[in-house]
Every structure is written in structure tokens, then in C-alpha cells.
C-alpha positions as CSV (number, residue, x, y, z in Angstrom):
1,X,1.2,19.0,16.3
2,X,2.5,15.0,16.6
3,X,5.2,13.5,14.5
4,X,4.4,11.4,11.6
5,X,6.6,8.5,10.1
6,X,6.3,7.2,6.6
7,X,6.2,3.6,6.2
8,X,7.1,1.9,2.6
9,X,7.5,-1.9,1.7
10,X,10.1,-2.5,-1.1
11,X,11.0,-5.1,-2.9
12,X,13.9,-6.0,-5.7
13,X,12.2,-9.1,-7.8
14,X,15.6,-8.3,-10.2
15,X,17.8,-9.9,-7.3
16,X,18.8,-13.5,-8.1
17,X,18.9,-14.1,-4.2
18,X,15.5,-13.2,-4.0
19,X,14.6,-15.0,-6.7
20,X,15.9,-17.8,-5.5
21,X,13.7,-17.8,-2.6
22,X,10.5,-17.2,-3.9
23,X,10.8,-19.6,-6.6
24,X,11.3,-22.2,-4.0
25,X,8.1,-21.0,-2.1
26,X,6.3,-20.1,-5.4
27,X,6.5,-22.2,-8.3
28,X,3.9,-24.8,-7.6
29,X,1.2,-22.7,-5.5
30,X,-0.3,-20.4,-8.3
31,X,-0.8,-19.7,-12.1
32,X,-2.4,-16.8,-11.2
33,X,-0.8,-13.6,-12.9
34,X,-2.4,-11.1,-10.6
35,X,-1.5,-12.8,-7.8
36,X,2.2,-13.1,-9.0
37,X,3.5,-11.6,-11.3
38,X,6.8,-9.8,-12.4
39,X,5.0,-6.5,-11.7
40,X,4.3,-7.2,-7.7
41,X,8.3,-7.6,-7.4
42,X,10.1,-6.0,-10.3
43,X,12.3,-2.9,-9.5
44,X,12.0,0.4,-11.2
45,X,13.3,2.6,-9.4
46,X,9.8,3.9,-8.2
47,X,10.7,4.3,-4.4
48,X,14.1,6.5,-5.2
49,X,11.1,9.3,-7.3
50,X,8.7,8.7,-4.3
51,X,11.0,9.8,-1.4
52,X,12.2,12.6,-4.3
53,X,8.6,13.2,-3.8
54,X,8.2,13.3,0.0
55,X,11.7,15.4,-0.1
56,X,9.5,18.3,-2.0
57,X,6.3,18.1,-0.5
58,X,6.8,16.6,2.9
59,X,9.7,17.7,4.6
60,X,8.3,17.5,8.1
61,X,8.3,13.5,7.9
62,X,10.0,12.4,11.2
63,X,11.3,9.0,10.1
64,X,11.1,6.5,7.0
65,X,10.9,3.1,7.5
66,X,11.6,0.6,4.4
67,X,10.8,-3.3,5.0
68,X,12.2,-5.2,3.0
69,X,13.2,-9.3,2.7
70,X,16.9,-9.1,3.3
71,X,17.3,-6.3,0.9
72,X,18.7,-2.3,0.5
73,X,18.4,-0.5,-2.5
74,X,21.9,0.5,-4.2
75,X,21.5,4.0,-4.0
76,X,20.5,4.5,-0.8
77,X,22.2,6.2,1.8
78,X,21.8,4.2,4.6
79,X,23.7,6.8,6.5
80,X,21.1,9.3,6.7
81,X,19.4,9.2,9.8
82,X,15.8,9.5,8.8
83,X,15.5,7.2,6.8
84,X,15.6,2.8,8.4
85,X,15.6,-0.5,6.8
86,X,13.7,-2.7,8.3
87,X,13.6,-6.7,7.9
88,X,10.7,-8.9,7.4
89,X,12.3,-11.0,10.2
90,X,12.4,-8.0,12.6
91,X,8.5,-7.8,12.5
92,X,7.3,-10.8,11.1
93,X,6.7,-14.4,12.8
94,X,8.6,-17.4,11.6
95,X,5.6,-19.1,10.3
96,X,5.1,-16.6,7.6
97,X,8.3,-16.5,6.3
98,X,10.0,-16.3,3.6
99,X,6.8,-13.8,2.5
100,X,5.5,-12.7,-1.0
101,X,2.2,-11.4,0.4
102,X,2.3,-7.7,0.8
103,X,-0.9,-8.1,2.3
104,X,0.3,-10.2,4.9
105,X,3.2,-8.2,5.6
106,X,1.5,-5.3,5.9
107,X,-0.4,-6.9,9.3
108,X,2.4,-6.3,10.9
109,X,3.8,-2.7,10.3
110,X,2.7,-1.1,13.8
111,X,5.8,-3.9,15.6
112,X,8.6,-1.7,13.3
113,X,10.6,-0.7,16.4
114,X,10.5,3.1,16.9
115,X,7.4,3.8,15.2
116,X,5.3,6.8,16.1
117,X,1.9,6.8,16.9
118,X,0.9,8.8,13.9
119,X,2.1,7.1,10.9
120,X,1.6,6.8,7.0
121,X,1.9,4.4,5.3
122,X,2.8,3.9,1.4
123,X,3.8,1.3,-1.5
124,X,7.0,2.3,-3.4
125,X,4.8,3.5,-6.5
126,X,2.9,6.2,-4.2
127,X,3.9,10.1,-5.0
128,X,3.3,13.0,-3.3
129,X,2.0,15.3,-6.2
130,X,1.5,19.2,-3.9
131,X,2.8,20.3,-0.7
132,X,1.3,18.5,2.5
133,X,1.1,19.0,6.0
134,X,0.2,16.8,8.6
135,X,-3.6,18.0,8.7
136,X,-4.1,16.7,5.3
137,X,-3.4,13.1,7.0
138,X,-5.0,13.4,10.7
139,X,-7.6,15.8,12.3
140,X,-6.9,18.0,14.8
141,X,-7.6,15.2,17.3
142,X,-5.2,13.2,16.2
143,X,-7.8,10.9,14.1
144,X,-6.4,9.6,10.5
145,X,-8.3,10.8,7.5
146,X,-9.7,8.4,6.0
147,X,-9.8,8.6,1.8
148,X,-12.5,6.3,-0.1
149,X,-13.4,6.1,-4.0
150,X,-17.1,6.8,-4.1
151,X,-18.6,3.1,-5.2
152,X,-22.2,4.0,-4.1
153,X,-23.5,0.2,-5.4
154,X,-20.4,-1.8,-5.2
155,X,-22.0,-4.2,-2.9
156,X,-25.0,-4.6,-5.4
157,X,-22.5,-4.8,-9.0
158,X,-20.0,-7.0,-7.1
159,X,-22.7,-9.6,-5.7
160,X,-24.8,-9.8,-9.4
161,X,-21.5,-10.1,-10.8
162,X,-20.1,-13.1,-9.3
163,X,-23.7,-14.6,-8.4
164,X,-25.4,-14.4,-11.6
165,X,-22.7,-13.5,-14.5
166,X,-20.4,-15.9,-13.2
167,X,-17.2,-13.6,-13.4
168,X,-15.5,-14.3,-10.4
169,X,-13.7,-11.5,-8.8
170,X,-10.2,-10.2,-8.4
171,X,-8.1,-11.2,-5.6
172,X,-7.7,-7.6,-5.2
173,X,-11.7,-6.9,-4.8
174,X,-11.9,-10.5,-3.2
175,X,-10.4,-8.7,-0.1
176,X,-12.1,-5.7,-0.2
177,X,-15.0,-7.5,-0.1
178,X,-13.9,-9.5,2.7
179,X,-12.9,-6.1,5.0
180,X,-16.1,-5.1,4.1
181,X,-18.6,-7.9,5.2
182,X,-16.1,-8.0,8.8
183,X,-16.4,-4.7,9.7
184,X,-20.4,-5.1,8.7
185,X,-20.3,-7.9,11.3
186,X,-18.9,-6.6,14.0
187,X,-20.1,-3.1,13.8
188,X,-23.5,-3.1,11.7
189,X,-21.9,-0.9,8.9
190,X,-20.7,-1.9,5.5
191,X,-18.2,0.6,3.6
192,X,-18.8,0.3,0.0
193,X,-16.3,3.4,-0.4
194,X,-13.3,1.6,-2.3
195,X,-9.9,2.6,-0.7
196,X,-8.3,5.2,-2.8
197,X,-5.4,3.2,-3.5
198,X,-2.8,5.8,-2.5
199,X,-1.0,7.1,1.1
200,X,-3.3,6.1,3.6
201,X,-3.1,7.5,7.9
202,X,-3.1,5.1,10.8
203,X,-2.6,5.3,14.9
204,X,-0.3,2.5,15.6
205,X,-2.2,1.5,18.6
206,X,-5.5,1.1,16.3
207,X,-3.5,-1.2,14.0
208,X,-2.4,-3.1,17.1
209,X,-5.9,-3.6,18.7
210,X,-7.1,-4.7,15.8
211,X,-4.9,-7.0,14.6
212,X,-4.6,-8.3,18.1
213,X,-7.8,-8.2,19.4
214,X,-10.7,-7.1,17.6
215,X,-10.0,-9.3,14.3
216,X,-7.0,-11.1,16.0
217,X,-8.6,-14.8,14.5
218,X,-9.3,-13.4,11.2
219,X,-5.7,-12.2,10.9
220,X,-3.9,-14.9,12.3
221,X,-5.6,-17.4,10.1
222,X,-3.9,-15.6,7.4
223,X,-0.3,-15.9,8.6
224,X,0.6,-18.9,6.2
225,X,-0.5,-17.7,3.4
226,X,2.8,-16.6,1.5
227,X,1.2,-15.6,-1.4
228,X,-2.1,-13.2,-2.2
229,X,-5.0,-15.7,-1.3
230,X,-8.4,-14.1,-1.6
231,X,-9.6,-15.0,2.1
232,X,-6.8,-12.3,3.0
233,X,-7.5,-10.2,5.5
234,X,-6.9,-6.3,3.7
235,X,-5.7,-3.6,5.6
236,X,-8.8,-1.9,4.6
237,X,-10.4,-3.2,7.2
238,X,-8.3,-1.1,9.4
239,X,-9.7,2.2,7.7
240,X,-13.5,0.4,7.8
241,X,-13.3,0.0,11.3
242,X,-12.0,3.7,12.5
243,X,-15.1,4.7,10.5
244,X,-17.2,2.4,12.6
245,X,-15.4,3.1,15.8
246,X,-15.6,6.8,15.0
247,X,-11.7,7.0,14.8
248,X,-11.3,8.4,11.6
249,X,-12.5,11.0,9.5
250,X,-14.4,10.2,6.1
251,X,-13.4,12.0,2.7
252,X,-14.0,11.1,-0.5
253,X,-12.0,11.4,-3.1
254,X,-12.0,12.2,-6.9
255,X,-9.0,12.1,-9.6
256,X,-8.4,15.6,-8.9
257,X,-6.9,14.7,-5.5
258,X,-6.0,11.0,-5.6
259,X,-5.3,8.8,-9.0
260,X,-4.6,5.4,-10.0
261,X,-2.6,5.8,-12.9
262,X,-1.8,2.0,-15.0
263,X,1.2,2.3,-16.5
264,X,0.4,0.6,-19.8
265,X,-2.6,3.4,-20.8
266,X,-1.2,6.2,-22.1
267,X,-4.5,8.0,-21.7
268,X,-3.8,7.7,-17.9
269,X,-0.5,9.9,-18.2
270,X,-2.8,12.5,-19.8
271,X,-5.3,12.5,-17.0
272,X,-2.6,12.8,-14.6
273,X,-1.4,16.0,-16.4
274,X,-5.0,17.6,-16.2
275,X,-6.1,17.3,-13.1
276,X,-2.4,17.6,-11.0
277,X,-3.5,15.2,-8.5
278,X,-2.1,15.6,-4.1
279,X,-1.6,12.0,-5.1
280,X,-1.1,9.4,-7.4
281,X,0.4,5.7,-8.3
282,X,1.9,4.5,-10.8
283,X,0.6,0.6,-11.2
284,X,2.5,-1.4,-12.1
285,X,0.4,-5.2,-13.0
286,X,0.6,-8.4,-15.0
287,X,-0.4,-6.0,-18.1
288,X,2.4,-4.5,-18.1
289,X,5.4,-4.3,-20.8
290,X,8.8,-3.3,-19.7
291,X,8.4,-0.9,-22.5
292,X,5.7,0.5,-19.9
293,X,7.9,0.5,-17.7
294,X,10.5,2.4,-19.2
295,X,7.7,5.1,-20.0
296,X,6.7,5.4,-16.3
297,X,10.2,5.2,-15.5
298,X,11.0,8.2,-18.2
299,X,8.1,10.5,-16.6
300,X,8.9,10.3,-13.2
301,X,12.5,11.3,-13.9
302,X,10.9,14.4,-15.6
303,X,9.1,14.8,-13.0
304,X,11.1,14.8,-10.0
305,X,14.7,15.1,-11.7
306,X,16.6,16.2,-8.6
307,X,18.2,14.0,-6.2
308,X,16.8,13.7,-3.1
309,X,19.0,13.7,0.7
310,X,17.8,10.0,0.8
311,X,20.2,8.9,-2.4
312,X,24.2,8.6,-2.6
């Protein structure tokens, strides 16, 4: 019905270039292991099985953009048409560069050059699990399909926690929280749905009107912040509002279409086998080994073995 692009950011935290740079931004703003640690930026191969994963299941992508911080993946073939590195610098303002903060780099997706109006978007530990088509992404008017976790008293648990048990929250939750309350403010409805941490659908000129207009202050307050800070603004909100606005379609989702799998519990690899998931992830996090990541490494070789047209 429309085209539909795949968007990915990618990193290679093994490059001693790149290493260079973040430890000069890096060293002295955080001890925070969530925030950064080796498994944000360590490569392991996970977006050479995910595009063998959109190769199988999602032929009908138009285009697939990579943005990345000076950066190309050794086995890619960059010759292939469909697939387009992108640069932080092509899309990105001066002030919030060098960046370490996907969060913040993810603001600006919807300036890649060429972009279609339909796009998804993905990290590079996202796989496609079953055959897809574009109506399992966008209605038939064109709106994305908006996937939440049931969290029914988030906004209750999350408030007692921090309020009463003192156990502050995750910078992860932090923002959540935060694209929660905004959207609440400007359009009387708080989502306590929990995004499903997987592919999620957006219309470029959404993301642009909100980023620019709608929370344009909220957003550009965050453009300095190089590193996850928890007054981030999370692209949640972008999924929040097309609820509110009535530009997206609501669907909630169990593990036996969407899963979060962490790579250091074992018992996660046998969920994933039971239930066969569209989607899943493989997290990668500060509790994780690079034994771990051997095994996740190991299973998604099993699992998608062939080479895909995107490799050497």
C-alpha cells in the first residue's frame, strides 16, 4: 500500500577510534553501569542476524538506513543499494556531538535524507521471528500500530516505589516515566502500557511535529546530554502521543508475539523456544558476561545460518 524503510542505529564499542572518543567525552560524567556500560556499545554481530532476519521475513522493506558515528560494519556490502549508512553528523546538530546517547540520537531519525513517510524503526538486537507484512506495522490508513506491555498499575508500583521504598528508578523507567507524565500534560491521558521493547512504526511527519513543535522545548533541552541522563526525553513519547492524537492504533502485546529476551538467563532462551515470538531482542546489559554473549551469539547463528544479500 506505502513503502516502508527500516531504520537501525549501530555501534562498534570494539573500535579503538571510537573508543578513543567516548572515553574523552565519558570518563568523568558517570559511574553508572546501566547508563554505560560495555553492553550499550560492544559488537556482536547482532545487526548482521537481524537484517538475516528482515531478509526472511520482510522482503518488501524499501530501504535500510544504519546511523552510525563514523563507522561501517566489515561485512557489509555497502554496494547493495537498499541498504545506507548514515552519519551522526548527517542528522545530528553540532552541539550534541560526539553522542553516546541513543536516546538522543534517536530524536533525530525522521532528517535521515530519503526517508519514507512510513518507517520502522529497530536497535541492532531486534529480530524478526515470522513472516510480516506491512499491515502488521500500520492500519489500513496509514496509522502505525502501536505495541504496549500491559502494566495496568505501573503508575501506582513505580510512585510507592521510589516515594516510600526509597529504590530509585532505572534510567530506563526514569524516561518512561517522564513520556508518560508529558503526554498526560498536554493531552489529559497517561499510558501506563510499557513499550514492548521491540520494532516499533512511525510517520516521519509525526516524529517531526513533535520533536519540533509539540515537545520541541522538552527535546531540545536534551540535546547536550551525551550520555543517558534520566530527564531524557524517550521516543515513547512519540507512540504516547499518536494514542492521544488518535494517530495510532493500540495493541497489546504478550510473549507470544513480542519478547525481551536477557542474554545472561538461560530460562529466557527456553521461553523464546516455546512461544516462537513475531518478535524478540536479545539484551544485551551491564549483567552480562562475554560468555553470554558468545551463547546469544551461538543461537542466533543457529537460528538464521544463511547469509543474507546485505553481507560480502
Amino acid at each position: 500500500m506505502f513503502d516502508v524503510d527500516l531504520v537501525y542505529l549501530w555501534v562498534n564499542g570494539n573500535d579503538p577510534e571510537w573508543q578513543k572518543k567516548h572515553n574523552s567525552v565519558v570518563k568523568n560524567v558517570s559511574d553508572d553501569p546501566e547508563i554505560d556500560c560495555k553492553g550499550r556499545y560492544v559488537s556482536n554481530d547482532e545487526l548482521k542476524y537481524s537484517l538475516r532476519s528482515v531478509a526472511m521475513y520482510a522482503p518488501w522493506i524499501r530501504k535500510i538506513f544504519i546511523v552510525t558515528d563514523n563507522q561501517t560494519p566489515d561485512w557489509l556490502d555497502t554496494t547493495n543499494p537498499k541498504v545506507k549508512i548514515i552519519d551522526h553528523t548527517e542528522i545530528m546538530p553540532a552541539e550534541s556531538l560526539p553522542c553516546f546517547n541513543s536516546s538522543l540520537i534517536e530524536h533525530f531519525l525522521y532528517k535521515i535524507p530519503g526517508l519514507a513517510e512510513h518507517f520502522l524503526f529497530a536497535n541492532d538486537d531486534m529480530y524478526l521471528n515470522k513472516k510480516v507484512t506491512e499491515m502488521d506495522f500500520f492500519t489500513q490508513q496509514g496509522f502505525p500500530v502501536v505495541r504496549l506491555v500491559r502494566k495496568s498499575f505501573r503508575r501506582i508500583r513505580w510512585f510507592f516505589r521510589e516515594k516510600f521504598r526509597n529504590k530509585h528508578l532505572s534510567n530506563y523507567r526514569t524516561m518512561i516515566v517522564r513520556s508518560s507524565q508529558l503526554v498526560d500534560r498536554k493531552y489529559g491521558t497517561y499510558y501506563t502500557g510499557m513499550p514492548h521493547h521491540n520494532i516499533d512504526s512511525y510517520l516521519k511527519s509525526d516524529y517531526k511535529r513533535m520533536v519540533e513543535e509539540v515537545f520541541r522545548n522538552e527535546f531540545s533541552a536534551n540535546n547536550k546530554n551525551k550520555v543517558r541522563n534520566d530527564d531524557d526525553v524517550h521516543r515513547s513519547i512519540l507512540s504516547y502521543a499518536a494514542l492521544a492524537e488518535k494517530r495510532g492504533k493500540l495493541r497489546y502485546v504478550t510473549s507470544k508475539e513480542s519478547m525481551y529476551v536477557k542474554i545472561h538467563k538461560k530460562i529466557f532462551y527456553e521461553r523464546l523456544e516455546k512461544y516462537q515470538p513475531m518478535f524478540f531482542c536479545m539484551n544485551d546489559s551491564q549483567y552480562a558476561t562475554d560468555s553470554d554473549r558468545q551463547m546469544s551469539k551461538t543461537y542466533l547463528d543457529n537460528k538464521f545460518p544463511d547469509k543474507s544479500e546485505f553481507e560480502k
